[in-house]
NULO-523529 format. One record per residue (C-alpha): residue number from 1; residue in three letters; x, y, z. Coordinates in Angstrom, 1 decimal. Layout:
# residues N
<atom k="NUM" r="ala" px="X" py="Y" pz="Z"/>
...
END
This chain:
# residues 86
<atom k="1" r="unk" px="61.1" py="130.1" pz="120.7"/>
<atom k="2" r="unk" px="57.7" py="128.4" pz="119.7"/>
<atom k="3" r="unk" px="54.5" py="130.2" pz="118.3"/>
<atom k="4" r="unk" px="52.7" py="131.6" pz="121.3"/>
<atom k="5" r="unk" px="56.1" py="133.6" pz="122.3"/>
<atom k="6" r="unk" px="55.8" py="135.3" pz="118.5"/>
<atom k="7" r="unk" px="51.9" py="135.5" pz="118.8"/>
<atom k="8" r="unk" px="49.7" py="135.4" pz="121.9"/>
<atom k="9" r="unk" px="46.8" py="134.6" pz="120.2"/>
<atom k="10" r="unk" px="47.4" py="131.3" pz="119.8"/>
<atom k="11" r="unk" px="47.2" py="130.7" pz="123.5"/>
<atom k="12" r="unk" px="43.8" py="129.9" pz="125.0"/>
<atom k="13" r="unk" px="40.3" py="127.6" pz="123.8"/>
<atom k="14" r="unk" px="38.5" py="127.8" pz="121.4"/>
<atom k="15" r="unk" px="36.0" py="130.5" pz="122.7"/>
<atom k="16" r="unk" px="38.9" py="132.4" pz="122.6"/>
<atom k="17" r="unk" px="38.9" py="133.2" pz="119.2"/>
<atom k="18" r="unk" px="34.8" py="133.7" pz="118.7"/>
<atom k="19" r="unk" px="35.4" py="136.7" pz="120.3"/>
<atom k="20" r="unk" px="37.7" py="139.2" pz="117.6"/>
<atom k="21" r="unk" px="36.0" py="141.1" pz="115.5"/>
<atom k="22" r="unk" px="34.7" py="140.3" pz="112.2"/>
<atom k="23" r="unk" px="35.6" py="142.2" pz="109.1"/>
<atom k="24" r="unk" px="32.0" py="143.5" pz="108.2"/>
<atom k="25" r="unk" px="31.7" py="144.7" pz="112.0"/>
<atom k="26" r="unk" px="35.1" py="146.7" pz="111.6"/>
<atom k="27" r="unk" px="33.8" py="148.4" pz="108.2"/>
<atom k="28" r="unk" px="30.7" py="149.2" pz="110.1"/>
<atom k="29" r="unk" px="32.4" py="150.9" pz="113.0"/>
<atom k="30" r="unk" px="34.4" py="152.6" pz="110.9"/>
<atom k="31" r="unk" px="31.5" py="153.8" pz="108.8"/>
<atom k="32" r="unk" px="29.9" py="154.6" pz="112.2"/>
<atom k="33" r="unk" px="32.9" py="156.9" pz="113.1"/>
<atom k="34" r="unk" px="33.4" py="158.8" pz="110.1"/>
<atom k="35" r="unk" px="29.7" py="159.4" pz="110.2"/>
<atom k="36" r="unk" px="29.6" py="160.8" pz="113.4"/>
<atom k="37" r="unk" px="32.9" py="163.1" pz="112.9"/>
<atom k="38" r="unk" px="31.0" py="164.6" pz="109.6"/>
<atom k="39" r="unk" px="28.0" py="165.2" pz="112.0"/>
<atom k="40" r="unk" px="30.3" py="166.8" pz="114.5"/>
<atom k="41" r="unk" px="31.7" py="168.9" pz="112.0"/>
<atom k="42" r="unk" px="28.3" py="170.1" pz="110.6"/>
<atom k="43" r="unk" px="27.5" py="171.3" pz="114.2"/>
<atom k="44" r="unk" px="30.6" py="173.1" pz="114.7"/>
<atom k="45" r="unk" px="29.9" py="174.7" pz="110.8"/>
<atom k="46" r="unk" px="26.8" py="175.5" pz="111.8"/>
<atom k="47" r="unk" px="27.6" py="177.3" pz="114.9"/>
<atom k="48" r="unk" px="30.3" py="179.4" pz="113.2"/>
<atom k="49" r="unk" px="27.1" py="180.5" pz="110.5"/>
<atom k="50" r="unk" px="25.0" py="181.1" pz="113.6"/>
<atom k="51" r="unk" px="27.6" py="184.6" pz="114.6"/>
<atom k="52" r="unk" px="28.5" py="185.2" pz="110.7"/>
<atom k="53" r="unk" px="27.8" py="188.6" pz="109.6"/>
<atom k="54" r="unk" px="27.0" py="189.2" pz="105.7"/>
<atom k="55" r="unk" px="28.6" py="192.7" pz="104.8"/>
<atom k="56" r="unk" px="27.8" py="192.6" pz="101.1"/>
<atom k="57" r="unk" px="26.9" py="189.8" pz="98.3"/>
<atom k="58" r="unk" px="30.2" py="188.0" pz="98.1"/>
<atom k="59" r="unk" px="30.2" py="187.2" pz="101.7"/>
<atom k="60" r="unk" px="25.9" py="186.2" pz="101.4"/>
<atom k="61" r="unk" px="27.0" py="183.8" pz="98.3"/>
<atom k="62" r="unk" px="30.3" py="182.2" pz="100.3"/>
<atom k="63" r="unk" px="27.1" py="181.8" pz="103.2"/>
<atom k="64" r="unk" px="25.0" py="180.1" pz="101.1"/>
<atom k="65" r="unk" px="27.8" py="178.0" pz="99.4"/>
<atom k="66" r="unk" px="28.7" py="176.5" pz="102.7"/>
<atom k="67" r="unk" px="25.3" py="175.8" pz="103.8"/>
<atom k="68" r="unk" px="25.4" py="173.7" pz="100.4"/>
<atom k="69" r="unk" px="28.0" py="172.0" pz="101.1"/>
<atom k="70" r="unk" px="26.7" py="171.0" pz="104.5"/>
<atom k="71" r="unk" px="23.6" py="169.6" pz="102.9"/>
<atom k="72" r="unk" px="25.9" py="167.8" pz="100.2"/>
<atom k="73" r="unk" px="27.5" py="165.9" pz="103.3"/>
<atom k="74" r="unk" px="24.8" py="165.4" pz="104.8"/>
<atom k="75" r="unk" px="23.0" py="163.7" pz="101.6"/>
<atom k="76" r="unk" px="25.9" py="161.2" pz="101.0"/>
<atom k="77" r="unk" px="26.0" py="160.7" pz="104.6"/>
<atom k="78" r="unk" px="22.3" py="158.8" pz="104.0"/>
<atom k="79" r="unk" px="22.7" py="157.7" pz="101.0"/>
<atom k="80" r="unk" px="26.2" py="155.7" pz="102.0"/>
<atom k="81" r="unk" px="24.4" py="154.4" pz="105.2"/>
<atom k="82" r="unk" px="21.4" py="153.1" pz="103.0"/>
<atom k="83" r="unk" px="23.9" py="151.2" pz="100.8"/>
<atom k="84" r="unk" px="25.5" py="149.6" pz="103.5"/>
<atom k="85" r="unk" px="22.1" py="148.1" pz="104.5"/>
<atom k="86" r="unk" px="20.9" py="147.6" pz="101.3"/>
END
């Protein structure tokens, strides 16, 4: 058994290998994809405010609550994709 049975990277040139992925590319994609699933959340949060009916102050505060929160995410959302530029 040699080395390209155990791993088929080995086989092929050298432009082969320019093409995998970098490290910093992977942390971006993944930054990219968490990013867009917080965005996706925030619209489906948003569309469940959009029917929500406020029946007395408790249900106006948890309202106003969540809408903080959304802008809380929203906040580190460009603040973490300014650092990654920085």
């Amino acid at each position: 058994m040699n080395k390209l049975d155990l791993d088929p990277r080995l086989e092929g040139g050298e432009e082969q290998h320019t093409n995998i992925l970098s490290v910093n590319s992977l942390q971006s994609l993944k930054n990219n994809l968490s990013n867009v699933i917080v965005v996706g959340l925030m619209v489906a949060a948003f569309k469940k405010t959009i029917g929500f009916e406020v029946n007395n102050a408790a249900d106006l505060l948890v309202l106003c609550g969540s809408v903080a929160m959304l802008a809380l995410s929203a906040w580190l959302i460009v603040r973490g994709h300014g650092a990654v530029h920085e």
